[in-house]
Residue, then its C-alpha position, 0 to 999 in steps of 0.5 A: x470377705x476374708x481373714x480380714x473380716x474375722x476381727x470384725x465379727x469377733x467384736x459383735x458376735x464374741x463380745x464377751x471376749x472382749x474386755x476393757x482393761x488397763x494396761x499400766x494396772x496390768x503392768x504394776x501387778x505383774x511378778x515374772x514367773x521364769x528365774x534365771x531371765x537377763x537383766x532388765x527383763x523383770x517388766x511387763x513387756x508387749x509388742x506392738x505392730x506399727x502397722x496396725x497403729x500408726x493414728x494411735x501413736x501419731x497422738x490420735x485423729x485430731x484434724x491437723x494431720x492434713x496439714x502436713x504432720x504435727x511433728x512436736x504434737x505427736x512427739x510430745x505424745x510419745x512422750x507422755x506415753x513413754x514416761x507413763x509406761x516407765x513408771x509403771x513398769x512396761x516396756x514396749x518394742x514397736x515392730x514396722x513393717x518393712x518387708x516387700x513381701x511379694x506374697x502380699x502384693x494382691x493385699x497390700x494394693x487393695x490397702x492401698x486403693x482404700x487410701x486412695x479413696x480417702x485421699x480423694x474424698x478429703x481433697x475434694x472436702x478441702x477444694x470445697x470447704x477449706x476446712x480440716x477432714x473428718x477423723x474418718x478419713x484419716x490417712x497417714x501424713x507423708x513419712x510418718x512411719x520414718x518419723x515414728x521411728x526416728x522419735x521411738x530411737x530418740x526416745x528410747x523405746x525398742x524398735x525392730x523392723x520385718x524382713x520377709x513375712x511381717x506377721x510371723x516374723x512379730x509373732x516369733x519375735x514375742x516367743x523368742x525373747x518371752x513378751x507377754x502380749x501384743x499389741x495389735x489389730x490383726x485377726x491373724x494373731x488370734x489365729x496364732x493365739x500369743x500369750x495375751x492380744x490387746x487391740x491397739x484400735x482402743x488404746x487410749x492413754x487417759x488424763x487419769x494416768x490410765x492406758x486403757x485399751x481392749x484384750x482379747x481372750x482366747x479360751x473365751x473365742x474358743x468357747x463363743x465360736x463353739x471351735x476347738x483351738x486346734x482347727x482355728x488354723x483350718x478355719x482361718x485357711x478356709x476363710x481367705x488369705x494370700x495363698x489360698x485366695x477368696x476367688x479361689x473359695x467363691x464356689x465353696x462359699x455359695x455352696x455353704x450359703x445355700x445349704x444355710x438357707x435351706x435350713x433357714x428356711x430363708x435366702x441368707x446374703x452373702x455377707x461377711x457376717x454370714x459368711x464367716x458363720x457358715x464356715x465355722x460350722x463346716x470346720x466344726x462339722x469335720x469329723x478328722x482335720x489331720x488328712x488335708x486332702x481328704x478335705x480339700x477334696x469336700x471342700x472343692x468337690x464344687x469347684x468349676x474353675x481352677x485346678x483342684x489338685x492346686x487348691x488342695x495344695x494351696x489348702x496345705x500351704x495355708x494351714x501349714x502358714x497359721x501353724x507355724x505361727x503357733x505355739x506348737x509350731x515355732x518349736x518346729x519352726x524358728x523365725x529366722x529374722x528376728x533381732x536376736x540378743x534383744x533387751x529391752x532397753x534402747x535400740x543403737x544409738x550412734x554418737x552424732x560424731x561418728x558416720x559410716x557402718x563400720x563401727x558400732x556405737x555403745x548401747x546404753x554406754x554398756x559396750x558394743x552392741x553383738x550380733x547374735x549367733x542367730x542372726x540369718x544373713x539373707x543372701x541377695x537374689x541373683x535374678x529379678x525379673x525385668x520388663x517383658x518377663x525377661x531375666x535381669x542380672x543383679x550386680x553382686x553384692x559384698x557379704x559385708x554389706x548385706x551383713x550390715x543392711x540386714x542387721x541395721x535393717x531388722x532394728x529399724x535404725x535405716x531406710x527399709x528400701x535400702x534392703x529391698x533394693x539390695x535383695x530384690x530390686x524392687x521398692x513399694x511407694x505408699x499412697x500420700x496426700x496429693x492430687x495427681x490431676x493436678x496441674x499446677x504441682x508434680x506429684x511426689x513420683x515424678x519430682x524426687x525420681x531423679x534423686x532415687x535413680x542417682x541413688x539406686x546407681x550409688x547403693x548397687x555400686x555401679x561405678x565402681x563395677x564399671x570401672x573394674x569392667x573396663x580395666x578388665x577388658x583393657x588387660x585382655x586387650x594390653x596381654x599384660x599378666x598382672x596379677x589380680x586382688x583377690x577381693x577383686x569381683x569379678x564383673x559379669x554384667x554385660x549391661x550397666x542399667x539395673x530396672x528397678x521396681x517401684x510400685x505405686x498406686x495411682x489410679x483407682x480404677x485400674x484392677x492389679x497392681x502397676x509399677x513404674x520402672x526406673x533405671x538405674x545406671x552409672x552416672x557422669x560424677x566420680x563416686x566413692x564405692x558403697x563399701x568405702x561409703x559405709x566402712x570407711x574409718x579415715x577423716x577424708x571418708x567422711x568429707x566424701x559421704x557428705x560430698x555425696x549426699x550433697x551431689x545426689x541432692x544438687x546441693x554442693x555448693x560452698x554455703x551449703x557447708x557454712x553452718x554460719x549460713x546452714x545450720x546443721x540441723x536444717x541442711x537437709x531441709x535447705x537440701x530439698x528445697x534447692x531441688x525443688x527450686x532447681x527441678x522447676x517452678x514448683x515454688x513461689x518466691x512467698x512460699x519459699x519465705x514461709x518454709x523458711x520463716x516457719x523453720x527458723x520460728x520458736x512457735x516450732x517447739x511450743x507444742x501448746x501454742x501450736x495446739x491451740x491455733x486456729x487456722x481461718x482455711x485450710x489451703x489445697x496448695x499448702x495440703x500440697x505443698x506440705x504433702x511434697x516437702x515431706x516426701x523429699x525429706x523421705x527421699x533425703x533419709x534415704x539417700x543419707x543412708x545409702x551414703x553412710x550417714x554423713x547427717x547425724x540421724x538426729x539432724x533429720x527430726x522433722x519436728x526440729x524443722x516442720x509444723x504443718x500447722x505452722x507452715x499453714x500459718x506461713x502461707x497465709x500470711x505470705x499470701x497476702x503479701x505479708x512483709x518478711x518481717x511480719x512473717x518473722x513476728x517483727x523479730x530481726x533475728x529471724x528475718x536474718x536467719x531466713x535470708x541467710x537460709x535463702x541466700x545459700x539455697x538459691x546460689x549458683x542456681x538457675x531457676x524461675x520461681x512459680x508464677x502467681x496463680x489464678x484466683x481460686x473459683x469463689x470468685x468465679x463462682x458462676x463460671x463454666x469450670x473446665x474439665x477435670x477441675x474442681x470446684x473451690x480449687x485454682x484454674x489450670x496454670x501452665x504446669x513445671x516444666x511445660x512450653x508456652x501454649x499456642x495461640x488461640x484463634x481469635x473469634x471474628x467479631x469479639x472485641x477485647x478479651x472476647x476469647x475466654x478460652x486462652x487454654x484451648x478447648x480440650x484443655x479448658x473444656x466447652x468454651x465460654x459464650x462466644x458473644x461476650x468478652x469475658x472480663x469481669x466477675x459478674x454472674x454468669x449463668x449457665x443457663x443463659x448463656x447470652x447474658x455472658x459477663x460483659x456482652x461484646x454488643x453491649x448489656x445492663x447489670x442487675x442487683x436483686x433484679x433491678x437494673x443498675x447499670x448498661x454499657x454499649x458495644x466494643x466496636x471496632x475502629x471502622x466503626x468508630x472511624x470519623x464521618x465528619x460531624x456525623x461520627x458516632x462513637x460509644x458512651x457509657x450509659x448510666x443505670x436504671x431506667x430502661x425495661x428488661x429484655x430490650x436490645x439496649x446498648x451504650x454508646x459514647x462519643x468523645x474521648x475519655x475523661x481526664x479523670x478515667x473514672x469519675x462517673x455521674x453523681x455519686x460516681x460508683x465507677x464500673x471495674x476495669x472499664x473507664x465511664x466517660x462523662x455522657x451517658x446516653x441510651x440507645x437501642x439495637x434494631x432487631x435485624x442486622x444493623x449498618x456498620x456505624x449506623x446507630x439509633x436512639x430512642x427518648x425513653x418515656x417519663x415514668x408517671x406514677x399512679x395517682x394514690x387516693x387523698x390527693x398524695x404525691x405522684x411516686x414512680x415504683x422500682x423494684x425495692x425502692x420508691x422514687x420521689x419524682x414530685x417538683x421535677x420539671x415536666x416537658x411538654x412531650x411527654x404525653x406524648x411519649x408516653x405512647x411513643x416506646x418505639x421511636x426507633x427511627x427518631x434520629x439519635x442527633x436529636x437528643x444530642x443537643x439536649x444540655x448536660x453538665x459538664x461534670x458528667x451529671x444527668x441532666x433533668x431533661x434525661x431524669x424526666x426521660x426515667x434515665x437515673x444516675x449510676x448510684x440513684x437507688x443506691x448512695x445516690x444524691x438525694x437531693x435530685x432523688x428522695x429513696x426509700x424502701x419500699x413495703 
């Protein structure tokens, strides 16, 4: 419940208020009605909040955003747009968000814990399926809000930023400059009634040069709500926000939910429909709105927990919040933060030439752009509350930086963490694409903390203040007199580390919002100062700014400057992936290729091409991988900003060096160990273009590229699965960064391999059958755990129930030690024959054959096992057996049912019928056939029994109901005639 929930109910209960409607037919039609308007304004112009419509100017909710963002796609879209909206004469100002608003922190982590959620379900849909997600879970891609507005500045479309309270400040925005509307989905401009409100939920831009969307009539929610407009404020304050919350309101809605369902005569759920209904007609009810307290003295009079005078307070405080947003109130209240002197034309552009904030580049090549006089300087926080609620001293901060974080601030043309930081301290970390159980990979936090902490320390100049600190002391120590600089500050600091907040969600469950708290200090290389870095004209100050980016990034090296070997517009990605490269083994030398064959590729621009590929799988690594890149490419804009811009801000368009369709492409080449050369499209150029690009990432660099990973699940499909993992996605591989694993205790009496628990058991979970010795692939069965996939005591393997084949035991080397002529050592058996659930084993004697892998007739030789030539049964006696005694049995002839006519003898398998007529009998078979448990028959006897020295079966082990490993399968069909059986 809440003011979010009013949106809602106006779209099923006031759907008369609703009304399909065409922007561009709007925009065609419109006549402005004030003379005397600056030049340029003659269009129909709206305001968009970005925050509400982030899929809507991606280009919409085509599956291929989890792949890391389609760049291209989403500016070939804007594109469109833009040009359809010229034509028809509208112009757009697309408003960010880019406040902190501390106010809202309650809000924005529950936002934030609803992303959460989708992350997770679409990870777990692509550990499971491989496939893209459904368009109900669509999440923002990492950076897109960066990307948006580097393409709306490229473009040539108005973008502006908030500074303090997002919603006010869009609202004044639109009566401060006279727009016509906004373009939003927020139930909290129907409180502020705009000029016209247009949902961007259903904005749809049509192949029939159409941009069709839904507008929201205000006197028609008036008239649908039976309220008067006057107390919407009342109502939306009653209804819940930030400052007046819905625990604060829970007794007063139980209360009217009662009285409902006495009048109903029935029980009414406390539903948000419900809800918002029961308070409509209270405020309707109210017979005098002006004396608040006399309301909130009704309205909390049943109140059990908190202060009522403090909820009456609170009760003002929100209503006084709705008013000011009001046309009514914006004559008493004027927004302080809006980006005043706006035309609506293109936002600063700054030529590629230039670097630095100290001067500005021409608008429209019409002159410098002005700030107006209206423009509100914020000034910096001296206090920030720090670990343990105790007070932290912020470094002060000149007027002319502040002067040029604000104004560059409000037009969206710099980081938004740099004003944060500046003003407070503190930076929110919005929810990505990464899954942070997962081992194999750092989430985007704990990798790129290292490059904020350095750049923190740069952007609060704590060099420079150091410095000024230690001359001071040393000229209270020397006496001497010197006169100071008059600009020079005066340092008060006692400590040079400044926390900073970082405000994260990580885990779902946990109830309030958390922060991870980095602090910055000075650190060991010499740093130009911020105001030198951003206000510095002369050649040299330029080398210095792209020294600097390239230090905080560790990226100074010589070929990092060769744009023979770098080009320009790729330096930031060779950047981050020298960092990812040096933090640990994050990458493999194969994924490394595909980043880079990707970046260099022209199906990078083929916005087509692109459209109409089809990935075989969607990988989590690629999802995660890709998901990684682009938060370093955040982070990278970031510290470019704060070092005055020494890469042109159209050098770091992303769709000038990712695809995240295209790098999946990559990936799955790579990953089969495709050659450079293929991955390059058999394009020589390309692969010199990637080598180059490696060569100069990976100089003077010490690294380990990551090692290949364990298959993924499919494979194991019937495996245990440690705890934690999920199904479809790789084994837990030792984490960046992380020692060897210590030894595992080997378990008495496993042979080879016999401990499948390599990663311990609290790290892999319950340990696997402590009998077999794990490996291979074949079926194992949680529920019968003795049937393990390669049994230390010997086993068989069974194809669709019939047994194809069975090994004997690994004995040890006192086992198979020489006892003269009596020795016995073990023997690959061979496949068929003997009944189910019997103790069978295999033995063979003698070494390996010379051809390791040559089996019987038809040879289909076991994996990573070695079938020596004589095969041979043998069975386990049911009670403790004498080391290196083993005994045999002679398995019965198989005598078929005599069928009606006089027709041939078969014997029946499972599947299969076996023509056995004119094989030579012996004559003790009849006796035999009562013979099953021979157990004390010695197994030398069977020994002297001929066999071909090919490994074959000889006919006295066919007469014995021994088959060859193939018979039933591709066997010789001369020794065996199969057919299917009915």
């Amino acid at each position: 419940m809440g003011i979010k929930d009013l949106q809602g109910y106006l779209e099923t209960h006031c759907a008369g208020a609703c009304m399909s409607v065409d922007l561009l037919k709007i925009s065609r039609g419109f006549i402005p009605k004030r003379r005397g308007m600056p030049s340029g304004s003659g269009r129909f112009c709206l305001i968009v909040d970005a925050e509400s419509c982030l899929d809507r100017l991606y280009g919409g909710y085509y599956s291929d955003w989890v792949c890391g963002g389609q760049w291209n796609r989403m500016i070939a879209f804007l594109s469109n747009l833009q040009q359809a909206c010229h034509n028809a004469n509208l112009e757009m100002v697309v408003f960010f968000n880019g406040a902190l608003e501390s106010q809202k922190m309650d809000t924005w982590y529950t936002s934030q814990v609803n992303q959460k959620k989708k992350v997770n379900m679409v990870l777990r849909h692509i550990y499971n399926r491989g496939t893209p997600p459904p368009k109900v879970w669509w999440n923002p891609p990492v950076f897109l809000s960066g990307a948006l507005r580097l393409a709306l500045r490229d473009l040539g479309i108005g973008v502006a930023m908030s500074m303090d309270d997002h919603e006010q400040e869009v609202i004044g925005f639109c009566r401060e400059h006279g727009l016509q509307g906004i373009l939003g989905q927020n139930p909290v401009y129907v409180i502020f009634n705009p000029p016209r409100y247009f949902s961007s939920q259903n904005l749809k831009l049509t192949y029939k040069a159409s941009l069709e969307t839904k507008e929201y009539v205000m006197d028609e929610i008036a008239k649908a709500l039976d309220l008067n407009p006057n107390r919407f404020c009342l109502f939306a304050a009653l209804l819940g926000n930030h400052l007046l919350t819905e625990e604060d309101l829970y007794d007063f809605y139980k209360e009217l939910l009662t009285r409902a369902s006495q009048d109903a005569g029935k029980t009414v759920k406390p539903i948000p429909e419900n809800v918002v209904k029961a308070v409509v007609d209270y405020v309707r009810s109210i017979p005098d709105i002006t004396n608040l307290d006399i309301v909130g003295e009704a309205v909390f009079r049943s109140t059990v927990k908190g202060n009522k005078t403090d909820l009456v307070s609170k009760l003002r405080q929100s209503v006084q919040y709705y008013f000011n947003g009001t046309e009514e109130g914006f004559l008493r209240y004027r927004p302080r933060h809006v980006a005043a002197g706006f035309q609506p034309s293109p936002m600063l552009n700054m030529p590629s030439e230039m670097a630095g904030y100290g001067g500005q580049g021409p608008v429209n090549g019409q002159g410098a752009a002005r700030l107006s006089p209206e423009l509100h300087i914020p000034h910096q926080k001296h206090k920030t509350r720090g670990v343990g609620g105790k007070e932290v001293e912020l470094p002060p901060v000149s007027s002319e930086i502040m002067r040029i974080a604000s104004e560059r601030h409000q037009k969206g043309v710099m980081s938004p963490w740099i004003y944060q930081v500046l003003t407070q301290a503190e930076i929110k970390m919005v929810v990505s694409l990464e899954d942070e159980a997962n081992r194999e990979l750092p989430t985007s936090m704990d990798l790129f903390r290292a490059v904020r902490q350095t750049t923190f320390s740069v952007l609060l100049n704590l060099n420079k203040l150091k410095i000024i600190h230690d001359n001071q002391l040393q000229e209270k120590v020397d006496g001497s007199g010197a006169a100071k600089h008059p600009n020079t500050p005066q340092v008060t600091l006692k400590n040079f580390e400044v926390p900073i907040k970082e405000w994260v969600v990580r885990r779902v469950g946990s109830q309030k919002p958390s922060f991870d708290l980095v602090i910055a200090r000075p650190v060991e290389w010499k740093t130009p100062s911020i105001e030198r870095m951003w206000l510095g004209q002369q050649a040299e100050d330029k080398t210095r700014r792209l020294r600097a980016f390239l230090t905080i990034m560790h990226s100074d090296t010589p070929l990092m400057l060769n744009t023979n070997y770098v080009p320009q517009h790729l330096l930031v990605t060779c950047c981050v992936l020298r960092y990812m490269l040096e933090f640990g083994r994050i990458l493999q030398r194969q994924e490394l290729d595909a980043f880079l064959a990707m970046s260099v590729s022209p199906l990078l621009h083929d916005v087509q091409t692109m459209q109409d590929l089809k990935l075989p799988s969607v990988q989590p690594r690629g999802v995660a991988l890709a998901a990684l890149f682009m938060s370093g490419i955040e982070v990278a804009q970031f510290a470019n900003d704060v070092c005055g811009a020494p890469v042109p801000w159209n050098m770091i368009l992303p769709w000038n060096f990712f695809d995240g369709k295209l790098f999946h492409f990559k990936l799955l080449k790579a990953s089969n160990n495709t050659p450079l050369m293929d991955m390059c499209d058999g394009q020589v150029e390309q692969v010199l273009r990637v080598e180059r690009l490696r060569q100069a990432i990976l100089e003077n660099l010490k690294f380990e590229f990551a090692k290949q990973y364990l298959p993924g699940t499919a494979l194991y499909g019937g495996y245990p699965m440690p705890y934690g993992q999920v199904p479809g996605g790789p084994f837990p591989y030792r984490p960046a960064g992380m020692g060897r694993m210590p030894p595992q205790p080997q378990p008495v009496g496993l042979g080879r391999g016999g401990n499948m628990n390599f990663m311990g058991q609290g790290m892999m979970g319950p340990g696997l059958n402590p009998q077999g010795r794990g490996r291979g692939i074949l079926g194992y069965k949680h529920r019968n755990p003795g049937r393990s996939p390669v049994d230390g005591r010997g086993g068989q393997l069974e194809i669709a129930g019939v047994v194809v084949g069975s090994w004997g035991p690994n004995l040890s080397a006192a086992s198979r030690g020489s006892r003269g002529n009596n020795s016995i050592q073990p023997r690959v058996m061979s496949v068929g024959g003997p009944r189910r659930g019997a103790g069978r084993a295999m033995f063979y004697r003698g070494g390996m054959n010379r051809g390791a892998m040559r089996g019987g007739r038809g040879g289909m030789p076991m994996p990573f096992m070695r079938i020596p030539e004589r095969p041979y049964f043998a069975r386990m006696p049911r009670g403790q057996m004498a080391r290196g005694v083993v005994r045999g049995i002679r398995r019965p002839f198989v005598r078929a049912r005599p069928k009606p006519g006089g027709k041939k003898k078969t014997g029946k398998g499972r599947g299969m019928t076996i023509d056995t007529d004119g094989m030579p009998k012996s004559g003790s078979q009849d006796e035999d056939d009562d013979g099953e448990n021979e157990d004390d028959e010695n197994f030398e006897d069977a020994e002297d029994e001929g066999e071909d020295d090919n490994g074959a079966i000889g006919k006295r082990l066919l007469q014995n109901g021994i088959q060859s490993p193939d018979s039933g399968i591709h066997g010789d069909k001369s020794a065996t005639e199969i057919t299917l059986s009915a």
